[in-house]
C-alpha positions in Angstrom: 29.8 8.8 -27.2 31.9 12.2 -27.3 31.4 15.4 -25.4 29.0 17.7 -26.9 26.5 14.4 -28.5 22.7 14.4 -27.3 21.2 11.2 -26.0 17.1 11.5 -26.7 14.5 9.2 -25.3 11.1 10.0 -26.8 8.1 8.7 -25.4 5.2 8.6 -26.9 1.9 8.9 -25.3 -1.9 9.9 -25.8 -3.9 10.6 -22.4 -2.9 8.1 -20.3 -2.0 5.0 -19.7 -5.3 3.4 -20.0 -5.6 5.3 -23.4 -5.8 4.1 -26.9 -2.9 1.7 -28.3 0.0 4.1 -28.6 1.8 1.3 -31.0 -1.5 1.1 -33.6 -1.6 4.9 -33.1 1.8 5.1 -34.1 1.1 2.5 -37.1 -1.8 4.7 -38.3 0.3 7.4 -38.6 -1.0 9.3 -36.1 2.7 10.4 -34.7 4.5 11.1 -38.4 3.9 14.5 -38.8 6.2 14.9 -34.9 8.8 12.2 -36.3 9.4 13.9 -39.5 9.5 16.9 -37.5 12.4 15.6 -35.4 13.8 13.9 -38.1 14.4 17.3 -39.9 15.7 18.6 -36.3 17.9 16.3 -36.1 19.7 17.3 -39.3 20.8 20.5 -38.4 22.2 19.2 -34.8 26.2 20.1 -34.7 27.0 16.5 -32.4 25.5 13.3 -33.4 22.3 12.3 -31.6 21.3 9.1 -30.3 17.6 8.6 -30.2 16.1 6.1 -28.2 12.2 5.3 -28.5 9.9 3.8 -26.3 12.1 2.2 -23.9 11.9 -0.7 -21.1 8.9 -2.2 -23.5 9.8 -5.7 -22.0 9.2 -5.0 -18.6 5.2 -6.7 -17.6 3.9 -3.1 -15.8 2.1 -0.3 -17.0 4.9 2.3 -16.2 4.3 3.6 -19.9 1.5 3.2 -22.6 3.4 1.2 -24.9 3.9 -1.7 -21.9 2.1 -5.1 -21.9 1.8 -4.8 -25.6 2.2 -7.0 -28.6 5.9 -7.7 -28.8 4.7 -8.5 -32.7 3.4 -4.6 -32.3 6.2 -3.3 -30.5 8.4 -4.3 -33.3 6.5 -3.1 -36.2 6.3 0.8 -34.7 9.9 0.7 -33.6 10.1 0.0 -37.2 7.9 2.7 -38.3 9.4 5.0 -36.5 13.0 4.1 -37.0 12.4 4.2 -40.5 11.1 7.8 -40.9 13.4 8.7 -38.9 16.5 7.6 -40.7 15.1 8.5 -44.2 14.8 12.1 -43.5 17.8 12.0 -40.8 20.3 9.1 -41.6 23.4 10.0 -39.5 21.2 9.8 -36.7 22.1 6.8 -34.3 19.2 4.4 -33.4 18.7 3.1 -30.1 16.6 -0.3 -29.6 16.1 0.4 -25.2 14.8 -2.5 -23.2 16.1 -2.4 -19.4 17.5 -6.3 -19.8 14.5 -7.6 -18.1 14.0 -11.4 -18.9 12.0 -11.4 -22.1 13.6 -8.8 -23.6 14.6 -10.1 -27.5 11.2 -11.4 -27.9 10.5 -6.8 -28.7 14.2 -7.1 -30.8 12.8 -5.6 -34.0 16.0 -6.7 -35.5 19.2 -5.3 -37.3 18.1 -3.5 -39.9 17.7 0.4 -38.5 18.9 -0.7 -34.7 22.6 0.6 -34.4 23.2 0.8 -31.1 21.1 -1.5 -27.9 20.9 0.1 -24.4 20.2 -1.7 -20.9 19.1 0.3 -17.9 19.9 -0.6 -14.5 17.5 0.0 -11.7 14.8 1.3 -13.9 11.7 2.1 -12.3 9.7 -0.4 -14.5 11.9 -3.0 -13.3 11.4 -2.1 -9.7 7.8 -2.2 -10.0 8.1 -5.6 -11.4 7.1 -8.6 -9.2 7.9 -11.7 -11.5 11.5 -11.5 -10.9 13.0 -10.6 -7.9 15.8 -7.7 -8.4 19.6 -8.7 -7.8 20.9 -5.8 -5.2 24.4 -6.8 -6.5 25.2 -4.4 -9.6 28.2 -7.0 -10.8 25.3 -9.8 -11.0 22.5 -7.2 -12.2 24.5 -6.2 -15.0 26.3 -9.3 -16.2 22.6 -10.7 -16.4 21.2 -8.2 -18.5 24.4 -8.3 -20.8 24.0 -12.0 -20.9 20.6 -11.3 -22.6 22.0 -9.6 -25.2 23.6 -12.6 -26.5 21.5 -12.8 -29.5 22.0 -9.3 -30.6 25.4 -8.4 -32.6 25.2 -4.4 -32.0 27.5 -2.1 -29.2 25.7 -2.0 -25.7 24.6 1.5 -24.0 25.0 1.0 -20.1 22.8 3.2 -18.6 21.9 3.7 -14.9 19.1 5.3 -12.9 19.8 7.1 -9.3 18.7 3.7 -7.6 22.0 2.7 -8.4 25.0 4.9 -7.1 26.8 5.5 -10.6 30.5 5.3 -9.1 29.7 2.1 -9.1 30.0 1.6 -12.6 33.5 1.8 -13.6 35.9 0.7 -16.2 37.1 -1.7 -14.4 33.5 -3.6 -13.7 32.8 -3.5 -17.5 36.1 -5.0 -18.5 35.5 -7.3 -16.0 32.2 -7.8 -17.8 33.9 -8.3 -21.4 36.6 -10.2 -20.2 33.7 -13.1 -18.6 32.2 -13.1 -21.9 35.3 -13.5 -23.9 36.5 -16.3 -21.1 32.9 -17.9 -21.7 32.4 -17.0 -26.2 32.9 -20.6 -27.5 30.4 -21.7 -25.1 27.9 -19.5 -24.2 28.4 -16.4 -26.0 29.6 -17.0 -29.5 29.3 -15.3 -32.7 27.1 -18.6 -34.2 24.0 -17.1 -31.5 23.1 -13.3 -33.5 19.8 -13.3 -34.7 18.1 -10.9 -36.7 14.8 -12.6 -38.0 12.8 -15.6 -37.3 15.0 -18.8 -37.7 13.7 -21.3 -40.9 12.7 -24.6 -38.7 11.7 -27.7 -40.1 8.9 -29.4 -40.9 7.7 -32.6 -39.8 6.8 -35.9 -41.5 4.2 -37.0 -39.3 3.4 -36.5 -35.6 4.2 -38.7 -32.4 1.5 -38.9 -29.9 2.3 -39.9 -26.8 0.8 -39.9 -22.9 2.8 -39.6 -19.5 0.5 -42.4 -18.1 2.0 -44.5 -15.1 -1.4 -45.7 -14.4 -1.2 -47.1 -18.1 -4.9 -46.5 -18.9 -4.2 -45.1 -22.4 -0.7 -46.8 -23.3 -2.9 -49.8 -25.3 -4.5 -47.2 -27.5 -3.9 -47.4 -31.1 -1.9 -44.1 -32.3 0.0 -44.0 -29.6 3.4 -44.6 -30.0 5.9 -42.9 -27.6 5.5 -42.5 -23.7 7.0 -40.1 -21.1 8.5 -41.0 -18.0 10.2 -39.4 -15.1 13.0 -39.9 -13.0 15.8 -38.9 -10.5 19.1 -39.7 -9.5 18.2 -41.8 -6.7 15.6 -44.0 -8.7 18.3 -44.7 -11.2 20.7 -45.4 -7.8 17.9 -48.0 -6.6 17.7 -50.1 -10.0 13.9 -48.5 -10.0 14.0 -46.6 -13.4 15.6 -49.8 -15.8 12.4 -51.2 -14.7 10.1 -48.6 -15.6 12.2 -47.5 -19.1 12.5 -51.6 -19.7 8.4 -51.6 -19.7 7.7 -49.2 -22.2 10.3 -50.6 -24.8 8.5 -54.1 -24.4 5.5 -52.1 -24.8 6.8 -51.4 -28.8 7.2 -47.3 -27.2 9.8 -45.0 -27.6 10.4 -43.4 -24.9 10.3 -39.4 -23.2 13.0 -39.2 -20.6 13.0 -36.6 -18.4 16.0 -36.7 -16.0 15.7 -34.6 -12.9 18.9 -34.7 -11.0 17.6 -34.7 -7.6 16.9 -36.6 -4.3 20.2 -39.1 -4.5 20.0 -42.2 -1.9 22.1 -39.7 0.5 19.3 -38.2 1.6 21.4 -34.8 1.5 20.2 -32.0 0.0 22.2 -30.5 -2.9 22.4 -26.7 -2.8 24.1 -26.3 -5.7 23.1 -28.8 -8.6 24.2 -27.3 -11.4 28.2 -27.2 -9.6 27.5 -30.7 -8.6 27.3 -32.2 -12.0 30.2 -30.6 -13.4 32.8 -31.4 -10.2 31.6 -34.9 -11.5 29.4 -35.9 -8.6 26.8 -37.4 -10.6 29.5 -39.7 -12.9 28.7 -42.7 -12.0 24.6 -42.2 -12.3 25.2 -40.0 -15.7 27.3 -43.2 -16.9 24.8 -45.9 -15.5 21.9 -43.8 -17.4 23.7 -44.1 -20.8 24.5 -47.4 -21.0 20.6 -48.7 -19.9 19.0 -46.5 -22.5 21.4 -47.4 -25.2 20.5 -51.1 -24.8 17.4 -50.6 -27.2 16.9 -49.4 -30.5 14.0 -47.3 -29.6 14.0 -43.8 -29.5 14.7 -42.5 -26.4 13.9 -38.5 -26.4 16.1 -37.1 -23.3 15.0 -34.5 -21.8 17.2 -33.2 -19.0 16.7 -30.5 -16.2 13.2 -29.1 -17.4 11.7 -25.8 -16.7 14.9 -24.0 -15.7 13.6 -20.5 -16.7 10.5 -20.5 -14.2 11.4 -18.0 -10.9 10.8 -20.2 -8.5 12.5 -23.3 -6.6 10.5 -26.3 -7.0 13.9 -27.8 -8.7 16.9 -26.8 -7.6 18.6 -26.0 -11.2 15.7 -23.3 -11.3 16.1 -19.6 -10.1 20.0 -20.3 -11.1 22.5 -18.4 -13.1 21.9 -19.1 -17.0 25.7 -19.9 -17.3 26.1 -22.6 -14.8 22.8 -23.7 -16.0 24.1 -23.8 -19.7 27.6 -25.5 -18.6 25.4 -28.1 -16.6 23.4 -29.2 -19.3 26.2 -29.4 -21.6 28.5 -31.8 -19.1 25.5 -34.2 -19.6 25.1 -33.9 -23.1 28.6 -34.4 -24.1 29.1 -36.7 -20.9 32.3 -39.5 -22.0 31.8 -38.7 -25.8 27.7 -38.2 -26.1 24.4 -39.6 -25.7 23.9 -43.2 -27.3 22.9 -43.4 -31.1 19.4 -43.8 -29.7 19.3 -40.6 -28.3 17.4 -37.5 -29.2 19.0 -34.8 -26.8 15.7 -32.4 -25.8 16.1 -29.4 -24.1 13.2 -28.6 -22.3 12.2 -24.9 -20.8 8.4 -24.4 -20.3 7.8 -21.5 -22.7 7.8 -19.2 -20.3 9.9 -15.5 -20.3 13.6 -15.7 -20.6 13.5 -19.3 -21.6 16.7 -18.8 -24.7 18.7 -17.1 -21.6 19.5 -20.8 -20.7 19.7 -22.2 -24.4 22.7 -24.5 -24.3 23.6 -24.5 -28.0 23.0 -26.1 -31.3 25.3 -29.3 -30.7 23.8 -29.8 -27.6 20.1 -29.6 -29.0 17.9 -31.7 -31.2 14.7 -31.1 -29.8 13.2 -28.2 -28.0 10.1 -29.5 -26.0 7.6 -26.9 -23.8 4.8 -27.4 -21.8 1.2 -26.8 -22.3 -1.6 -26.2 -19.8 -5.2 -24.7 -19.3 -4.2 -23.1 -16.4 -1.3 -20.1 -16.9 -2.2 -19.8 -13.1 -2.4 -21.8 -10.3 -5.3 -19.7 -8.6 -7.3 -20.5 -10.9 -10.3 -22.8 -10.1 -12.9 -22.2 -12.4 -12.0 -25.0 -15.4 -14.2 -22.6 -17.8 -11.5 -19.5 -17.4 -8.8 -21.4 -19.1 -6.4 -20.8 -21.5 -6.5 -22.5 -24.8 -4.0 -24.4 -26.3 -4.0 -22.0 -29.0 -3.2 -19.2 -27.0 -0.6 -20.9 -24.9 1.2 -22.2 -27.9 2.0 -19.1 -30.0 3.0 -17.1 -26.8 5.6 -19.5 -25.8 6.2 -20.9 -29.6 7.1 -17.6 -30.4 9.8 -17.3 -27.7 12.0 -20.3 -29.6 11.9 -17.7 -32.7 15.6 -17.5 -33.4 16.1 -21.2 -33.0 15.7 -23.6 -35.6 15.5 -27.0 -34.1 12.0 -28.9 -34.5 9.3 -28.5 -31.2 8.0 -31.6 -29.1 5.2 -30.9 -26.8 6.5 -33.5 -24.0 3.9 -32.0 -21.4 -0.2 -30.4 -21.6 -3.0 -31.0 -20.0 -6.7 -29.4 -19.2 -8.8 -29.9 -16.2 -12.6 -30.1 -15.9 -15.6 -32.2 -17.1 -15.2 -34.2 -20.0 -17.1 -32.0 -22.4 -14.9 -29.7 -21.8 -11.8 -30.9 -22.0 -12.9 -32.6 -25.6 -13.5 -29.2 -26.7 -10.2 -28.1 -25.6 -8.5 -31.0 -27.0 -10.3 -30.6 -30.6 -8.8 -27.2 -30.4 -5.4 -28.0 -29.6 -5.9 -30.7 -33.0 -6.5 -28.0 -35.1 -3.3 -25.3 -33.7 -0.9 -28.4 -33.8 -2.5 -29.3 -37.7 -1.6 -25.9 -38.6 2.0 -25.8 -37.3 3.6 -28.6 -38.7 6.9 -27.7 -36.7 5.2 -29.3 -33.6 7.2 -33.3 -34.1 5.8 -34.8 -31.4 2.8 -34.3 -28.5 2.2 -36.1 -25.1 -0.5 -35.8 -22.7 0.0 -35.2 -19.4 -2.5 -38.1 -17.7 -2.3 -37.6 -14.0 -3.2 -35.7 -11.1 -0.4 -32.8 -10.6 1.8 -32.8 -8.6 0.3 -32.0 -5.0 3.6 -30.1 -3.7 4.1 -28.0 -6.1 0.3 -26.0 -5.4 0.2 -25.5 -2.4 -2.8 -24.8 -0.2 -4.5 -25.2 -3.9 -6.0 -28.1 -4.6 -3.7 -30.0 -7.6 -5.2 -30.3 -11.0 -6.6 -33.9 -12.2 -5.2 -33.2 -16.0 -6.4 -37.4 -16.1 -8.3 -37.9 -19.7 -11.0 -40.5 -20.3 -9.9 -42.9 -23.1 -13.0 -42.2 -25.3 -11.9 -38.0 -25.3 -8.2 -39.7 -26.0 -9.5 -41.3 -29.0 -10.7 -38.6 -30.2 -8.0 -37.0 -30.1 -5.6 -39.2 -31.8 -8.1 -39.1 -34.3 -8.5 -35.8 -35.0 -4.1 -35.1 -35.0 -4.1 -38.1 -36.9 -5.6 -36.9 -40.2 -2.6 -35.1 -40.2 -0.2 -38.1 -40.7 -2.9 -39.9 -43.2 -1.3 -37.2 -45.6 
């Protein structure tokens, strides 16, 4: 920007922030007569002028009217607007403005009237905020929020608010900045990543249905053809897991392996995973795993340090740096020249905000897999106020939007009585009909895990093999086709 250009931020509101939709208001044209008004102010500016509409839309508060909307909305009046805008005014520079909060590109409307993107740190949206806890460091603030932007091929606008002192921000601290993502652009941040519109994925042949079931009370059902099991570094150090993998390929199964590298023989805790498997502490294990699952010609889908994107530390790879993450999952991957021909490498995020801030890459990747339960949160009790599969599925389905790679559902559940959870289930039938990107499924049939709820009594997800049945059934008229 030179001396002399303007920088506008218009906001648009109605009476409040409990008022009418401003987005649909905005779609209706309720706003047009103002933006052609600006537009045709704009022209006769001397500088060039920057406008930024409707900023920090990411951000879950209701700082401004146009927050905890639609990001499907959000996109289509930024679009509205933009698009007035540059019709009657096209030297005007367009800003797309989200503070760099996790969940950001899920509002990127996309390249086609965005020229310039903005981040803001310390904005007061993002200070209201309780999902995420704020980083005090502004290095670390501000190479996360750039890491966001991964997927977006436009300059970057750093601003700052008066939480941060702005001396802080200096030359030197954004070279810094350009010179980590140039170090890290074959890897994390290349060119192959920009997105501008939903990615063309592909469709399936027919579905695989499978259970996480160690109890094995559904494994002997017709239909079912894969099954999911867990395990850790120190049941692979024991000889436990060959046993446990070597039961479900007798079974005629493929197999869902989800590796969490954790709780080693050593009984020492590891602080630092992700730095762990890269100085090559885990060789030997990473080694031993290939070679037992490549003695089959089953399918073995492996799925390896799940759920990375939730803020919390239940695993210790979570609540970690996207890059060490990325580099981590990679070392596996790739580990002595690749997975066995067996293997279907799965990366596995739940679904939830921020989840393609730790997307390793394309060669790494052959299946994305997310998790699906009734209960978005843990304090809830009442089985009735569950979420439907439906619901859960687009909102974390449409996260995975600029990624092409086919979805496997390794993990969802629903609590309650059985009538219940066989209307839930005929429900979920009918999304995972409709979306024939969804490759695979698999029940979750066990109590939760205890620890990780608390004072909350954990969820019984366990199905009876009648509403199983049914199921299978129902999902299965699809692959009759």
């Amino acid at each position: 920007m030179n001396k002399g250009d303007v920088l506008l931020t218009v906001e648009t509101w109605l009476k409040g922030l409990s008022s009418d939709n401003v987005l649909e208001a905005t779609l209706s044209g309720k706003f047009d007569r103002n933006i052609d008004d600006l537009g045709r102010n704009i022209t006769f500016a001397k500088h060039r002028v920057y406008l930024r509409w409707n900023p920090d839309m990411e951000v879950p508060v209701q700082n401004y009217p146009w927050q905890f909307r639609s990001a499907q909305l959000y996109r289509r009046a930024f679009d509205h607007v933009a698009k007035r805008i540059k019709k009657i005014a096209p030297q005007t520079v367009v800003i797309w403005g989200p503070t760099g909060y996790p969940g950001d590109t899920e509002y990127w409307p996309g390249n086609q009237y965005v020229d310039m993107v903005s981040i803001t740190l310390g904005s007061r949206s993002e200070f209201i905020a309780k999902n995420y806890p704020i980083q005090k460091d502004i290095k670390a603030l501000l190479r996360s929020k750039l890491h966001r932007m991964r997927y977006i091929n436009k300059p970057i606008l750093v601003l700052t608010s008066d939480r941060f002192d702005k001396k802080l921000i200096t030359n030197n601290l954004l070279n810094e900045q350009t010179a980590y993502m140039r170090d890290n652009s074959e890897m994390v941040y290349s060119a192959k990543l920009y997105a501008d519109t939903e990615a063309i994925k592909p469709v399936r042949a027919r579905l695989h249905i499978g259970v996480y079931d160690p109890d094995e009370k559904l494994t002997d059902l017709p239909g079912i053809n894969v099954e999911h099991i867990f395990t850790d570094i120190g049941e692979l150090q024991k000889g436990l897991f060959k046993k446990k993998f070597d039961a479900i390929t007798k079974r005629g199964h493929d197999v869902i392996l989800t590796v969490e590298p954790w709780r080693d023989t050593s009984n020492i805790s590891d602080t630092d995973v992700t730095k762990s498997i890269l100085n090559g502490r885990y060789n030997n294990v990473i080694k031993n795993l290939f070679r037992i699952i490549g003695t089959t010609e089953r399918v073995v889908y492996l799925r390896w340090m799940h759920e990375m994107e939730i803020p919390i530390h239940r695993y210790p790879w979570q609540s970690r740096d996207p890059v060490s993450y990325i580099k981590a999952f990679r070392y596996f991957m790739l580990f002595d020249g690749g997975t066995p021909k067996n293997v279907k490498k799965v990366w596995g995020p739940a679904g939830d905000r921020g989840s393609v801030d730790f997307w390793p890459g394309d060669d790494v990747v052959d299946y994305i897999s997310i998790a699906i339960y009734g209960l978005p949160d843990k304090n809830i009790t009442d089985p009735n106020l569950q979420e439907s599969f439906k619901s859960a599925f687009y909102r974390k389905y449409y996260r995975m939007r600029f990624l092409d790679k086919p979805l496997f559902i390794t993990e969802f559940g629903v609590k309650g009585p059985q009538t219940y959870q066989d209307a839930w289930l005929a429900g979920a039938s009918v999304t995972i009909k409709e979306n024939r990107h969804i490759f695979g499924i698999s029940y979750f049939n066990q109590v939760d895990n205890p620890a990780a709820w608390g004072k909350i009594k954990a969820p019984n997800w366990a199905i009876s093999k009648a509403s199983m049945q049914k199921f299978i059934k129902a999902v299965n008229d699809d692959n009759s086709r």
